[in-house]
Backbone of each chain as ProteinMPNN parsed JSONL, in Angstrom:
{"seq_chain_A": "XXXXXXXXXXXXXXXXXXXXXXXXXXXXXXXXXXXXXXXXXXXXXXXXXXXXXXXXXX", "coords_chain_A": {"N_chain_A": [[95.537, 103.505, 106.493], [95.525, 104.32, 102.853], [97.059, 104.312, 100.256], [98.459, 105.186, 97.33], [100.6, 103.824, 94.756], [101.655, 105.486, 93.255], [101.741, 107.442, 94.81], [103.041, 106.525, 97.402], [105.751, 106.082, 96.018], [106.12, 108.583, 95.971], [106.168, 109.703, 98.745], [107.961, 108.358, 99.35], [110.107, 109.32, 98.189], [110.309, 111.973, 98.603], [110.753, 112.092, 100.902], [113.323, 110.547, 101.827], [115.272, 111.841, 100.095], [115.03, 114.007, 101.003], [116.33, 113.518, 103.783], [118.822, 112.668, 102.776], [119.668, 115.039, 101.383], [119.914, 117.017, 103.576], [121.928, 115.839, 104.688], [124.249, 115.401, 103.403], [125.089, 117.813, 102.578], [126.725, 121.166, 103.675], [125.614, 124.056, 103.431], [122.173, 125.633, 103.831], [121.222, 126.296, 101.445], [122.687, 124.565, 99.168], [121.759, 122.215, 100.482], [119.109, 122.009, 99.939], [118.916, 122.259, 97.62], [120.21, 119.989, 96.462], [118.721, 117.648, 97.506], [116.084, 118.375, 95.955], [117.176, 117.797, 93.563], [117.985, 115.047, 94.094], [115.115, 114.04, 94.604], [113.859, 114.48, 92.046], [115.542, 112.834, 90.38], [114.623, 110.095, 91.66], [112.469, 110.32, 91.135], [112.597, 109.866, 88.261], [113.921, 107.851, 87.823], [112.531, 105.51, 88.863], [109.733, 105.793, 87.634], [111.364, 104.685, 85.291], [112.146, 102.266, 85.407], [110.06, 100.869, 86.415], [108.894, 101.27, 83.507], [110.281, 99.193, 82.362], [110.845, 96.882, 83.553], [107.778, 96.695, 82.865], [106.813, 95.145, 80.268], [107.671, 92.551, 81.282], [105.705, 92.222, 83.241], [103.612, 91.181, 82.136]], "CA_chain_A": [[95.849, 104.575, 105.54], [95.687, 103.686, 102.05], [97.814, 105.316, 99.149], [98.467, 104.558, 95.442], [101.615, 103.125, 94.942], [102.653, 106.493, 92.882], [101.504, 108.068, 96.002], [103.702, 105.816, 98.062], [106.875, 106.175, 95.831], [106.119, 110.245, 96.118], [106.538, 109.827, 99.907], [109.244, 107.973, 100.356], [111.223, 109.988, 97.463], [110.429, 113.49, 99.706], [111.551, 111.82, 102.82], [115.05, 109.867, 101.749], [115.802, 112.946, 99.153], [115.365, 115.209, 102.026], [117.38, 113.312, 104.881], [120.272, 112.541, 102.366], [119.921, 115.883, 101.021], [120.433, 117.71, 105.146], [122.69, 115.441, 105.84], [125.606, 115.416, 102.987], [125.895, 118.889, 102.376], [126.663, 122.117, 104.694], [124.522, 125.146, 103.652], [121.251, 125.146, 103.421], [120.965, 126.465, 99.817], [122.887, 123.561, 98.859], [121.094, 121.258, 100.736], [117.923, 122.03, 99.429], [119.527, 121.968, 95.698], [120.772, 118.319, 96.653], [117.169, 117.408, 98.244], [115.36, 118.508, 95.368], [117.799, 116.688, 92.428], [117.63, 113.991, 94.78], [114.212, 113.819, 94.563], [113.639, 114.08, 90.771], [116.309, 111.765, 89.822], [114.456, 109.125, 92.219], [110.925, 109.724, 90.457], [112.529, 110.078, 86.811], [114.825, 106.148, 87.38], [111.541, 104.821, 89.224], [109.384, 105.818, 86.377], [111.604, 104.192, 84.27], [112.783, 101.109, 86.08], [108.995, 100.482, 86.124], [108.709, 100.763, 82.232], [111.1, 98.676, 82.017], [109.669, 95.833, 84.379], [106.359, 96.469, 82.255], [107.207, 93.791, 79.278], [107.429, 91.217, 81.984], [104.472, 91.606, 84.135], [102.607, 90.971, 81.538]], "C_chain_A": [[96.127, 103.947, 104.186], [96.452, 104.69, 101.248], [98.386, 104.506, 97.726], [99.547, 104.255, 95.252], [102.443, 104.228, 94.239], [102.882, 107.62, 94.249], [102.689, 107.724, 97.07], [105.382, 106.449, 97.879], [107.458, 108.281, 96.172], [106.855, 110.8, 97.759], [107.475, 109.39, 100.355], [110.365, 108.884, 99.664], [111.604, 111.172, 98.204], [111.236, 112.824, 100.627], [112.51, 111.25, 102.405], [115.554, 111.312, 101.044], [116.22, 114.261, 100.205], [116.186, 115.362, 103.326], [118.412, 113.427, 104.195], [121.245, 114.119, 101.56], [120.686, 117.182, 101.895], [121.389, 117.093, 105.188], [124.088, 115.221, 104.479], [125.901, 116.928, 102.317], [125.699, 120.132, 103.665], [125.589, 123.274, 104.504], [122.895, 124.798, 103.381], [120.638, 125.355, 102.552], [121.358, 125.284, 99.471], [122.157, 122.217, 99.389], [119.539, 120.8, 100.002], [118.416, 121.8, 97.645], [119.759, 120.418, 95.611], [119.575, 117.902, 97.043], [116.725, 116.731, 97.006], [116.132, 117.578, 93.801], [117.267, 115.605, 92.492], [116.267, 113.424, 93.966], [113.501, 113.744, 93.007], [114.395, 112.806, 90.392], [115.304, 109.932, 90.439], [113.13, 108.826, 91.313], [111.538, 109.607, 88.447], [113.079, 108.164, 86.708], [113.504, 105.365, 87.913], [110.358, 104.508, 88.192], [110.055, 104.669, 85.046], [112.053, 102.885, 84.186], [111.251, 100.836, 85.829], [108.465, 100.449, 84.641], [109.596, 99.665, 81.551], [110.571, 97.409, 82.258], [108.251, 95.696, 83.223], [106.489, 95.155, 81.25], [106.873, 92.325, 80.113], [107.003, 91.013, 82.879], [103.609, 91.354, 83.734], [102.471, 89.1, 81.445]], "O_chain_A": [[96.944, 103.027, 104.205], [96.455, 105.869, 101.6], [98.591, 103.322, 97.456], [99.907, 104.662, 96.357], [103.666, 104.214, 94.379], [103.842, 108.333, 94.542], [103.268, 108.684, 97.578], [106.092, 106.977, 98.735], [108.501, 108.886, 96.423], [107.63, 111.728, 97.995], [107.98, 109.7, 101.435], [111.374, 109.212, 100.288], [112.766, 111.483, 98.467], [112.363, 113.166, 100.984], [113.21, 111.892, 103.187], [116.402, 111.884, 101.729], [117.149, 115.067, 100.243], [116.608, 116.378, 103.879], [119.229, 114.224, 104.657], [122.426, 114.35, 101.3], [121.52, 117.989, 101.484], [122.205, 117.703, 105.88], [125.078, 114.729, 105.02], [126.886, 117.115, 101.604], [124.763, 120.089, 104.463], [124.734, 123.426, 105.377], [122.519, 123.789, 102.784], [119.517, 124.854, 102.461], [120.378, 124.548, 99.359], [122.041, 121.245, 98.643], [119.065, 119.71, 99.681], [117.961, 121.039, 96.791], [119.431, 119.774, 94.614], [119.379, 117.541, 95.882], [116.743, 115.535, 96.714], [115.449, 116.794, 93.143], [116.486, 115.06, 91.711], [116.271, 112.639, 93.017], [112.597, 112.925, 92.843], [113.764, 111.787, 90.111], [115.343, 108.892, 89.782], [112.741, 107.741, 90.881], [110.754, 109.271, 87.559], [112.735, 107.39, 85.815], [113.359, 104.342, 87.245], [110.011, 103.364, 87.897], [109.424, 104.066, 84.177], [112.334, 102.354, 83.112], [111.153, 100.456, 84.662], [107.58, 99.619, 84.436], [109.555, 99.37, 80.357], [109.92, 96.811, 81.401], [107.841, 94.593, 82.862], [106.155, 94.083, 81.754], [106.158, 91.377, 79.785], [107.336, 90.073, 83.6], [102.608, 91.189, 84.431], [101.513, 88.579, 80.873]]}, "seq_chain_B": "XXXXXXXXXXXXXXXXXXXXXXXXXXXXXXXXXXXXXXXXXXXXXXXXXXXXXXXXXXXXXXXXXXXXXXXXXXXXXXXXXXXXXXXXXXXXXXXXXXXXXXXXXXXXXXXXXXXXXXXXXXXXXXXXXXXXXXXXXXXXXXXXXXXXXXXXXXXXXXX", "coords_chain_B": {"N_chain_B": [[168.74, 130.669, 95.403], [169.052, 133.157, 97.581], [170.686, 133.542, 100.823], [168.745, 135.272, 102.315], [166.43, 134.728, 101.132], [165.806, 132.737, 101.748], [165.225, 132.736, 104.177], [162.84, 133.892, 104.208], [160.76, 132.551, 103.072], [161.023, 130.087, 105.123], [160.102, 132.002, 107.179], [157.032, 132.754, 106.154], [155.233, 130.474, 106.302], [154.868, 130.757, 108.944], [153.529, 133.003, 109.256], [151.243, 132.586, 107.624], [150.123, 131.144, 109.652], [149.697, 132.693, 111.506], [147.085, 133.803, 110.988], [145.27, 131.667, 111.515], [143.674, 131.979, 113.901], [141.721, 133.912, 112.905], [140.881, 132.927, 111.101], [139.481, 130.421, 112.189], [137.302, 132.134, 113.216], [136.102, 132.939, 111.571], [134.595, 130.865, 110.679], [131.287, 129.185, 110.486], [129.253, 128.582, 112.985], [128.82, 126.345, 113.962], [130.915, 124.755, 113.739], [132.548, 126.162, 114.851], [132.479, 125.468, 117.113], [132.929, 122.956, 117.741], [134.522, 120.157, 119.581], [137.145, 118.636, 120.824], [138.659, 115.697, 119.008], [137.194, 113.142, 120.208], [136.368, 109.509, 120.982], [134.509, 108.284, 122.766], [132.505, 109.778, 123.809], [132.027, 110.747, 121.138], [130.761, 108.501, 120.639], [128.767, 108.066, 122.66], [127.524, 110.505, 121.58], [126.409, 109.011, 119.708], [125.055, 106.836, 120.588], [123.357, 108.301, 121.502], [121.681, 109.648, 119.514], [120.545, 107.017, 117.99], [118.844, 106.332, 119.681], [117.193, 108.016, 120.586], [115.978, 109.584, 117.452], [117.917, 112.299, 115.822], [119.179, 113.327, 118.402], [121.831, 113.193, 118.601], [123.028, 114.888, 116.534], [121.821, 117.531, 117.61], [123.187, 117.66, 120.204], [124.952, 118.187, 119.328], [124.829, 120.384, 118.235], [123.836, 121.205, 115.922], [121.009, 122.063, 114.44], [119.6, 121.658, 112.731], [119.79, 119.874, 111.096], [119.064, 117.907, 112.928], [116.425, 118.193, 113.351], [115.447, 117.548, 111.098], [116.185, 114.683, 110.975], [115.0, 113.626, 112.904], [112.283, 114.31, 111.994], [112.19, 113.12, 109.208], [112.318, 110.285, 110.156], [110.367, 109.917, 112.065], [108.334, 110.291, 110.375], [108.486, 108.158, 108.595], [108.311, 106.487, 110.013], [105.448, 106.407, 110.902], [104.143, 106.408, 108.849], [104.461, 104.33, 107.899], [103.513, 101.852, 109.946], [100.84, 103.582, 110.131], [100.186, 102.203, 107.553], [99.755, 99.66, 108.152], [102.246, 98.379, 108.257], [104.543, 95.529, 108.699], [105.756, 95.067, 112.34], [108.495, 93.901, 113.392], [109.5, 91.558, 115.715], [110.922, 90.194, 118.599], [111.706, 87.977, 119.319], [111.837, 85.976, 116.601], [112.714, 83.165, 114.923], [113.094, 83.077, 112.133], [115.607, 83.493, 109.849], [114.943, 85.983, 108.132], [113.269, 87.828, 109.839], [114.265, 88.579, 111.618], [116.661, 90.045, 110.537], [114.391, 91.824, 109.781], [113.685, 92.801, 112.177], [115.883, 93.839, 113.157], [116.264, 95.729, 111.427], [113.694, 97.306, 111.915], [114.939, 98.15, 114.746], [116.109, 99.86, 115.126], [115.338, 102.656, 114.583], [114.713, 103.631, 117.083], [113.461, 104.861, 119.647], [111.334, 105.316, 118.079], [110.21, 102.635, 117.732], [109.111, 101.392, 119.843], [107.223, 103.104, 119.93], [106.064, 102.979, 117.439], [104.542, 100.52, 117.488], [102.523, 101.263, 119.379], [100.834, 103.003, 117.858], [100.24, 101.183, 115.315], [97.273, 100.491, 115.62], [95.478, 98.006, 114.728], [97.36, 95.894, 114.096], [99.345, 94.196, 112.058], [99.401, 93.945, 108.44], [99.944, 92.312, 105.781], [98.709, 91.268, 103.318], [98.074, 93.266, 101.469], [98.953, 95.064, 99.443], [99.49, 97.863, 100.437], [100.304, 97.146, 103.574], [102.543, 95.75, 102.739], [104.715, 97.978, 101.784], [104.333, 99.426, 103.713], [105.461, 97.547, 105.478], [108.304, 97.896, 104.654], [108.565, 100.693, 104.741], [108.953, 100.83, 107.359], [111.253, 99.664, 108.581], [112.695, 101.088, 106.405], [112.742, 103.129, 108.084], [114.182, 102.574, 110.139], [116.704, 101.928, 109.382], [117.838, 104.197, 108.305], [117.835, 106.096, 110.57], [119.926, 104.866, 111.917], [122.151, 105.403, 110.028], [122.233, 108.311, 110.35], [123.195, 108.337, 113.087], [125.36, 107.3, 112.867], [126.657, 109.41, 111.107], [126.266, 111.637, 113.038], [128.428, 110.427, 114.758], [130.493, 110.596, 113.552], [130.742, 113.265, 112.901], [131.094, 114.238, 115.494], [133.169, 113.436, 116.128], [134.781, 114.918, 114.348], [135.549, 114.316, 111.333], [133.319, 114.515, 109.548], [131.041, 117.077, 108.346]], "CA_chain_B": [[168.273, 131.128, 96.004], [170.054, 133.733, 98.888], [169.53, 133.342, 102.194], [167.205, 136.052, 102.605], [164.945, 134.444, 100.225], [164.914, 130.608, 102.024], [164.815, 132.881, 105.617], [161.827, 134.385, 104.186], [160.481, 131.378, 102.739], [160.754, 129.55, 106.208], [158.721, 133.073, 107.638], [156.197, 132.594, 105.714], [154.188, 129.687, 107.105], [154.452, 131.477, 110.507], [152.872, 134.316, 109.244], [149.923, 132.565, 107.602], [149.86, 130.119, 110.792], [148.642, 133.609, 112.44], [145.655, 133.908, 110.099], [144.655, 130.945, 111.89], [142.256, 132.205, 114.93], [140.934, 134.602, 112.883], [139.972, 132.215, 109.715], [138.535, 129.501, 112.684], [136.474, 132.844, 114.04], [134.916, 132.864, 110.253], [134.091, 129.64, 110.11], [130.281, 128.799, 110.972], [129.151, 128.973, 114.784], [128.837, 124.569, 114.116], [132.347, 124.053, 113.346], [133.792, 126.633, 115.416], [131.795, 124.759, 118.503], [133.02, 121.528, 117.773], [134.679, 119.928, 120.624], [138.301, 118.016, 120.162], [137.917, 114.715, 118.988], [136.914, 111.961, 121.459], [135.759, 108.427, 120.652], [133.863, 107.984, 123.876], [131.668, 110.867, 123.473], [131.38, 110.74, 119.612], [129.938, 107.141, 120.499], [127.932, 108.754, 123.081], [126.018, 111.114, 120.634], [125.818, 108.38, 118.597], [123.884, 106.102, 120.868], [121.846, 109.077, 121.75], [121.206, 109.392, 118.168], [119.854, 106.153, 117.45], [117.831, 106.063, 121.081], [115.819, 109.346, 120.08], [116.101, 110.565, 115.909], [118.234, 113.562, 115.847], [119.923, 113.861, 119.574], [123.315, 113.358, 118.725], [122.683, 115.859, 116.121], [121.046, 118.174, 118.897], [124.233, 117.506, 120.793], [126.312, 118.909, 118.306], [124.0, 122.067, 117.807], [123.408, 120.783, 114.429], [119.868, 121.997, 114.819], [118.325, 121.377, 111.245], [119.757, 117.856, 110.884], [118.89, 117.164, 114.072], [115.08, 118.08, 113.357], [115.158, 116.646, 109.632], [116.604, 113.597, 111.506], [113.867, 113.515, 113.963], [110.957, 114.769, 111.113], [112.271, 111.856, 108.508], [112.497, 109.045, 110.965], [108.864, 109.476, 112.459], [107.139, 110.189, 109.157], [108.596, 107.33, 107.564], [107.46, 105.114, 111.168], [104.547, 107.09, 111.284], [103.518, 106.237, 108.18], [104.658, 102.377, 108.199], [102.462, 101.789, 110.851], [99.458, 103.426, 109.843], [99.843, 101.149, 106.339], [100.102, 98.445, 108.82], [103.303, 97.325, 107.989], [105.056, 94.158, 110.004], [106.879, 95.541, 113.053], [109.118, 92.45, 113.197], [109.257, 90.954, 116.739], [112.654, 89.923, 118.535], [111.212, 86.197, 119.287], [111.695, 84.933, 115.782], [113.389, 82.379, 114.039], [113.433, 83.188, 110.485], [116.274, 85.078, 109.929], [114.735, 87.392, 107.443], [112.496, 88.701, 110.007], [115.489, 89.007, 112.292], [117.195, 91.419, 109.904], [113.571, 93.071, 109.931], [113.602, 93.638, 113.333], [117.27, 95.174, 113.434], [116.291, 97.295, 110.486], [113.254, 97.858, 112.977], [114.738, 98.698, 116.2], [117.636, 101.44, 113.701], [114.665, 103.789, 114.55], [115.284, 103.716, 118.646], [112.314, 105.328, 120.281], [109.637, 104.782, 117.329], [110.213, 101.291, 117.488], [107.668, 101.116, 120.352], [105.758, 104.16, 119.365], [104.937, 102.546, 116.092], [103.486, 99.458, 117.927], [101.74, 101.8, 119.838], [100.271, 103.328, 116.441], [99.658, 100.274, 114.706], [96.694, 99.684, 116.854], [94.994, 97.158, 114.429], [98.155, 94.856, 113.629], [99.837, 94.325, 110.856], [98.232, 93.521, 107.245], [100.76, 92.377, 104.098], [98.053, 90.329, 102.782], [97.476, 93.798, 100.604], [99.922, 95.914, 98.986], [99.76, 98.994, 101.807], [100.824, 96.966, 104.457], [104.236, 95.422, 102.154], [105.002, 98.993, 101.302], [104.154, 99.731, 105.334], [106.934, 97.065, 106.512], [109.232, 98.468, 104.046], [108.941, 102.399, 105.731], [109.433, 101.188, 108.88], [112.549, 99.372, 108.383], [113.495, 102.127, 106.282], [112.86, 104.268, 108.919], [115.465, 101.874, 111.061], [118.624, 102.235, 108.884], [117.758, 105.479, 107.744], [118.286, 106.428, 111.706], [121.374, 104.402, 112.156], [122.765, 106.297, 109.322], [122.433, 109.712, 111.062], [123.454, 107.851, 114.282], [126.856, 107.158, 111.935], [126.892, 110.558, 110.729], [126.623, 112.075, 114.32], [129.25, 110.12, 115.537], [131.928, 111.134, 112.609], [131.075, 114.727, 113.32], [131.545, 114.671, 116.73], [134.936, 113.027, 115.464], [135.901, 115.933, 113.239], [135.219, 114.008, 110.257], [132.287, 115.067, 108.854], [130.487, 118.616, 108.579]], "C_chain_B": [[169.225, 131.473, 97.414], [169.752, 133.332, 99.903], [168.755, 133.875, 102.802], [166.372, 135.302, 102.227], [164.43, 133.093, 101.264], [164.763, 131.874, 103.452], [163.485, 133.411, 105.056], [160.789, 133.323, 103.844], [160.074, 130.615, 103.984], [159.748, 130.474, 106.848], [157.831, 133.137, 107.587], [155.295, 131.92, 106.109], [153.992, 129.725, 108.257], [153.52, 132.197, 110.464], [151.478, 134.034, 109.118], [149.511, 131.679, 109.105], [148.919, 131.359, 111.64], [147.425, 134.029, 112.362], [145.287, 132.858, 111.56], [143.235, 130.708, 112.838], [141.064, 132.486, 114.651], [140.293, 133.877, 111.723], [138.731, 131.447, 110.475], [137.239, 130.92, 113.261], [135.361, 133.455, 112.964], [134.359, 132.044, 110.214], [132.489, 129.894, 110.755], [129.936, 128.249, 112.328], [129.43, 127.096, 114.637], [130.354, 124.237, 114.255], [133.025, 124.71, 114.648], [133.601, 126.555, 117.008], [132.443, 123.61, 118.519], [134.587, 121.152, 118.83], [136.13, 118.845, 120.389], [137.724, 116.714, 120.177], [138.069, 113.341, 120.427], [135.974, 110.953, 121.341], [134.637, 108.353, 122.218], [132.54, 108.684, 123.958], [131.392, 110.955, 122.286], [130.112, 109.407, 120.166], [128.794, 107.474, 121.401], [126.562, 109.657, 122.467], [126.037, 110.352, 119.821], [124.345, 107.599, 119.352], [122.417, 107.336, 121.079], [121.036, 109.244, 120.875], [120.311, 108.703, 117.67], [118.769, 106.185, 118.271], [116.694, 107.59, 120.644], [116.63, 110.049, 118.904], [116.582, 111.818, 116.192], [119.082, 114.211, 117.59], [121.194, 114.067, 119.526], [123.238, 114.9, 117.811], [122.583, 117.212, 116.767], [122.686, 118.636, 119.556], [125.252, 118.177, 120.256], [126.114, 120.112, 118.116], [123.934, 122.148, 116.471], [121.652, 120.81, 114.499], [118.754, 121.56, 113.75], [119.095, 120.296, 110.837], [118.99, 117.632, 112.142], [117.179, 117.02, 113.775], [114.775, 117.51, 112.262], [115.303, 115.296, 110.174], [115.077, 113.258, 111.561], [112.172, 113.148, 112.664], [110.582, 113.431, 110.155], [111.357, 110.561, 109.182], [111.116, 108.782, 111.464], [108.096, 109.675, 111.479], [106.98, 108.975, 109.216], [108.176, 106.025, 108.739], [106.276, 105.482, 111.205], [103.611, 105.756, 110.376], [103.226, 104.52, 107.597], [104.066, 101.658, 109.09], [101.373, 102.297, 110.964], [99.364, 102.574, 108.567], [99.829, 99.948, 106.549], [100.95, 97.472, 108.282], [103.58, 96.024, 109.036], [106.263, 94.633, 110.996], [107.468, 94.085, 113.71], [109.699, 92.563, 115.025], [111.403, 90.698, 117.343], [112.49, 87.943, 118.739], [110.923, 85.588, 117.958], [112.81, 83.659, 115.223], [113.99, 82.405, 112.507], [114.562, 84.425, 110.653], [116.581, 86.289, 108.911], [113.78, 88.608, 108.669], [113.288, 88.872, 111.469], [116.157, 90.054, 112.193], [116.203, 92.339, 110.006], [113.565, 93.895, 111.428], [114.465, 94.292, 113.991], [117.049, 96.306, 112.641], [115.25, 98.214, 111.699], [113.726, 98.853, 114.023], [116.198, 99.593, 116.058], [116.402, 102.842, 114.534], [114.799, 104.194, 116.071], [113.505, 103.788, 119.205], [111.167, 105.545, 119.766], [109.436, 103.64, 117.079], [108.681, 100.987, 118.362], [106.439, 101.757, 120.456], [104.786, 103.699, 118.199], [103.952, 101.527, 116.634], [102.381, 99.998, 118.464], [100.375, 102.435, 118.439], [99.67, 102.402, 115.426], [98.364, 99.31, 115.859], [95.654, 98.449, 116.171], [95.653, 95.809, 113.911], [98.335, 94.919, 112.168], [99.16, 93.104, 109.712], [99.226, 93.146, 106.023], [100.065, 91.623, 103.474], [97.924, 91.892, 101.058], [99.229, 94.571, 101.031], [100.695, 97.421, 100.076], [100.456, 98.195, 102.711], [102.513, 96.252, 104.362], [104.625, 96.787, 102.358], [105.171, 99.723, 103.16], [105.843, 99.099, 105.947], [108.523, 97.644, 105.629], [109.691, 100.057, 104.477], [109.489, 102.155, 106.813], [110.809, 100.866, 108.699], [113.524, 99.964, 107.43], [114.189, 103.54, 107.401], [114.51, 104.188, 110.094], [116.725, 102.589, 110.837], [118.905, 103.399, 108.332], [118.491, 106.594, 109.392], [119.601, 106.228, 111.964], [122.234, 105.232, 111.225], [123.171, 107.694, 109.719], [123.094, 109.39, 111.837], [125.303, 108.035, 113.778], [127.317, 108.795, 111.892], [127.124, 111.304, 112.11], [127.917, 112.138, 115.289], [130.995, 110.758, 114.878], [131.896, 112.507, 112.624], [131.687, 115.278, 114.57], [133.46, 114.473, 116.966], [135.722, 114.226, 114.633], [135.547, 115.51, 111.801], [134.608, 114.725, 109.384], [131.947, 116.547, 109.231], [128.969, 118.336, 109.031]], "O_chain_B": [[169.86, 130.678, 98.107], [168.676, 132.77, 100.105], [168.063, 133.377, 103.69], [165.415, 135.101, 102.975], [163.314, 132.625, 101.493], [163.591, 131.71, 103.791], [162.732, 133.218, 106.011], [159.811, 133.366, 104.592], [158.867, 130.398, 104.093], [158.635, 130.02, 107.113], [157.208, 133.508, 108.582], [154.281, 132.561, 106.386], [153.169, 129.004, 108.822], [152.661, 132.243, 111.345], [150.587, 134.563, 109.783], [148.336, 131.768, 109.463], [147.849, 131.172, 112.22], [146.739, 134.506, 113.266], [145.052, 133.435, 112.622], [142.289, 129.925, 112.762], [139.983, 132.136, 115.125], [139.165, 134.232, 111.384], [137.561, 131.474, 110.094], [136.206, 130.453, 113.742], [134.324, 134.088, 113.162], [133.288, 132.203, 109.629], [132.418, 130.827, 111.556], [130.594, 127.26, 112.652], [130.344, 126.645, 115.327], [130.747, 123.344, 115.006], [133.819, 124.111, 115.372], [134.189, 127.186, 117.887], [132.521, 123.171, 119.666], [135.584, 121.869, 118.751], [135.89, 118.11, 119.431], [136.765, 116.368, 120.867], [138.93, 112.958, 121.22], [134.794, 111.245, 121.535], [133.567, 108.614, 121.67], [131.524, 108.028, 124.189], [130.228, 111.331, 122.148], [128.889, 109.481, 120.053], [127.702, 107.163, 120.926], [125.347, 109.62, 122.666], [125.622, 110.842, 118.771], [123.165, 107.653, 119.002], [121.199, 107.284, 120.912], [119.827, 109.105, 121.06], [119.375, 109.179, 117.027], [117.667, 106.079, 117.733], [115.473, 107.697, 120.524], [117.583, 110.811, 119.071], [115.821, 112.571, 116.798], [119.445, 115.374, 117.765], [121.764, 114.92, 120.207], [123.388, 115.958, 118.423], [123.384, 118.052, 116.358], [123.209, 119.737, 119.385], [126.26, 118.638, 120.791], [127.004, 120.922, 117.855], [123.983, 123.243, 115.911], [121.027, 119.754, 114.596], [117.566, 121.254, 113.856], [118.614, 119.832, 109.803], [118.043, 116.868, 111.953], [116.635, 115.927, 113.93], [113.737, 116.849, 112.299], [114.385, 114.572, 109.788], [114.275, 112.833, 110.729], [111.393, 112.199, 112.584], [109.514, 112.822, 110.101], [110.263, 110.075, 108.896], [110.634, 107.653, 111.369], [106.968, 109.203, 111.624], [105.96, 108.423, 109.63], [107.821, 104.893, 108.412], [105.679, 104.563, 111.766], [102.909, 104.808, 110.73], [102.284, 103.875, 107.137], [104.206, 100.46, 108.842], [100.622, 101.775, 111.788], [98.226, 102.117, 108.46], [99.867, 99.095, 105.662], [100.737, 96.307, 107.946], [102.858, 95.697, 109.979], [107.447, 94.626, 110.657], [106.803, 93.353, 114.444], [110.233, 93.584, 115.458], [112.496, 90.905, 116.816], [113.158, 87.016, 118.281], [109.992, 84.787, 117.879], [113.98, 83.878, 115.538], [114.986, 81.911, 111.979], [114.568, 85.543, 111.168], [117.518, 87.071, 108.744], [113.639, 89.816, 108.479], [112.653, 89.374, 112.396], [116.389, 90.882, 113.075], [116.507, 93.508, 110.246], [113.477, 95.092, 111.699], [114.302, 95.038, 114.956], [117.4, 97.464, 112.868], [115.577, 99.263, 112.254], [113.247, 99.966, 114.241], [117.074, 99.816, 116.893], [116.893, 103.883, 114.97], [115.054, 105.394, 116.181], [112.634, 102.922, 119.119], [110.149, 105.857, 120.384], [108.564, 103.351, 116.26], [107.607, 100.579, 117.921], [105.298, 101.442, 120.792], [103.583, 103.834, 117.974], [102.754, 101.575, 116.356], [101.285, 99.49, 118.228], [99.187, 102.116, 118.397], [98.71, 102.758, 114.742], [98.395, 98.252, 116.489], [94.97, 97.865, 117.012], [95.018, 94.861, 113.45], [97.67, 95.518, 111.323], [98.675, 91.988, 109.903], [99.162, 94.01, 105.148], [100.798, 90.958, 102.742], [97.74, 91.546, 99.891], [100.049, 94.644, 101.947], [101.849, 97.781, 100.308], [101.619, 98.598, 102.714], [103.369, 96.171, 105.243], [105.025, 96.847, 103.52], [106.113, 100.405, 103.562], [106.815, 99.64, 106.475], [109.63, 97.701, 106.164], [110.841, 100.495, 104.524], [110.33, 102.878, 107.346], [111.598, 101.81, 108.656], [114.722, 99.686, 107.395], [115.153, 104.296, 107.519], [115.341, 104.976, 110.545], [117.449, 103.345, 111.484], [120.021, 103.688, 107.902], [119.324, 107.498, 109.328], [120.389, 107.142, 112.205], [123.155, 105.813, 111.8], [124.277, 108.168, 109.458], [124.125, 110.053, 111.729], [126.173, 108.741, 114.289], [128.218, 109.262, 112.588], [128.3, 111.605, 112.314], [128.365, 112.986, 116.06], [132.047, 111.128, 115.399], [132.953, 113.087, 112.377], [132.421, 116.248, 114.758], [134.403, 115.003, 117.553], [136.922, 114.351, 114.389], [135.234, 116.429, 111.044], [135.148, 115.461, 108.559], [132.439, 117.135, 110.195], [128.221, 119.277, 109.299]]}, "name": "protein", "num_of_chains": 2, "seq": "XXXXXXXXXXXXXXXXXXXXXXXXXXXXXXXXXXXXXXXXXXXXXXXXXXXXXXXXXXXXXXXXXXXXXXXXXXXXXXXXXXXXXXXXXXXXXXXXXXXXXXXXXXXXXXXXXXXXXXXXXXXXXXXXXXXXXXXXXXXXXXXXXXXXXXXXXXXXXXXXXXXXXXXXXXXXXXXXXXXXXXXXXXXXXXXXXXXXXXXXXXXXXXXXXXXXXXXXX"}
């Protein structure tokens, strides 16, 4: 199975965002609200942790 | 203050003490199931936990962790083993690939499913199959974590 490495970070962000999201809060409005943060916050610092890195893979 | 006031005063936390049945008979069917605490049996749904994603969970009647558990845990082996990650062995020496194979064998019962799944062996010569041994052994401690969580509910702890 091959996948693009934004592809990659897409899948693991759903799947950790969405266990840590079930599993530290009680309802499941909130859970899904915590999920979905989750899950931006992971692609917005990844995004940017990788521009960051850029300078010195060059 | 008279002594009506402190006898009423003392009354008082009787009275709400009687709320009490009827607040636990609001609470959510999970909580108001939960079972007094007992290390023996928390540790119980824990191992069950780790041994199959989501049982302790299950156990608790925590039915949507228990299947997010479950859903997580085999994607993220699923998918670490078709990118032919490195399902790290227990016969090694190095003891990085020692720690891999505890993060490994965190997942319980996709430990040997993934081998089963990785039916062409594992590949880190290319980028998929790094990114591969990295799911699975996410998948590990990502399990043990619930396994944790399971066990502190069954404790009272946690929700």
């Amino acid at each position: 199975m091959h996948l693009s490495h934004l592809q990659v970070m897409l899948l693991f962000a759903g799947i950790i965002s969405l266990a840590f999201g079930f599993l530290s809060r009680r309802r499941v409005k909130d859970q899904l609200k915590s999920a979905l943060w989750s899950f931006v916050l992971f692609l917005v610092v990844g995004v940017a942790i990788a521009w960051l890195i850029y300078p010195f893979s060059r | 203050m008279s002594e009506q006031e402190k006898l009423q005063a003392l009354e008082e936390p009787a009275e709400k003490a009687a709320d009490v049945p009827q607040r636990t008979a609001a609470l959510p069917e999970t909580e108001a199931n939960w079972p007094a605490p007992n290390t023996a049996r928390a540790a119980a749904f824990a191992i069950a936990g780790w041994l199959v994603p989501g049982l302790g969970h299950a156990f608790l009647r925590m039915w949507g962790r228990a299947v997010i558990c479950f859903m997580t845990v085999g994607l993220l082996c699923f998918a670490g083993a078709k990118m032919r990650g490195n399902i790290f062995a227990s016969d090694s020496t190095d003891p990085f690939a020692t720690l891999g194979f505890m993060a490994d064998l965190g997942a319980g019962a996709f430990y040997p499913l993934s081998k089963i799944v990785e039916t062409h062996g594992p590949d880190v010569s290319h980028a998929d199959g790094d990114y591969g041994t990295r799911l699975l052994a996410t998948a590990g401690v990502l399990n043990l974590l619930f396994a944790l969580h399971a066990y502190e509910a069954a404790r009272g702890r946690k929700a």
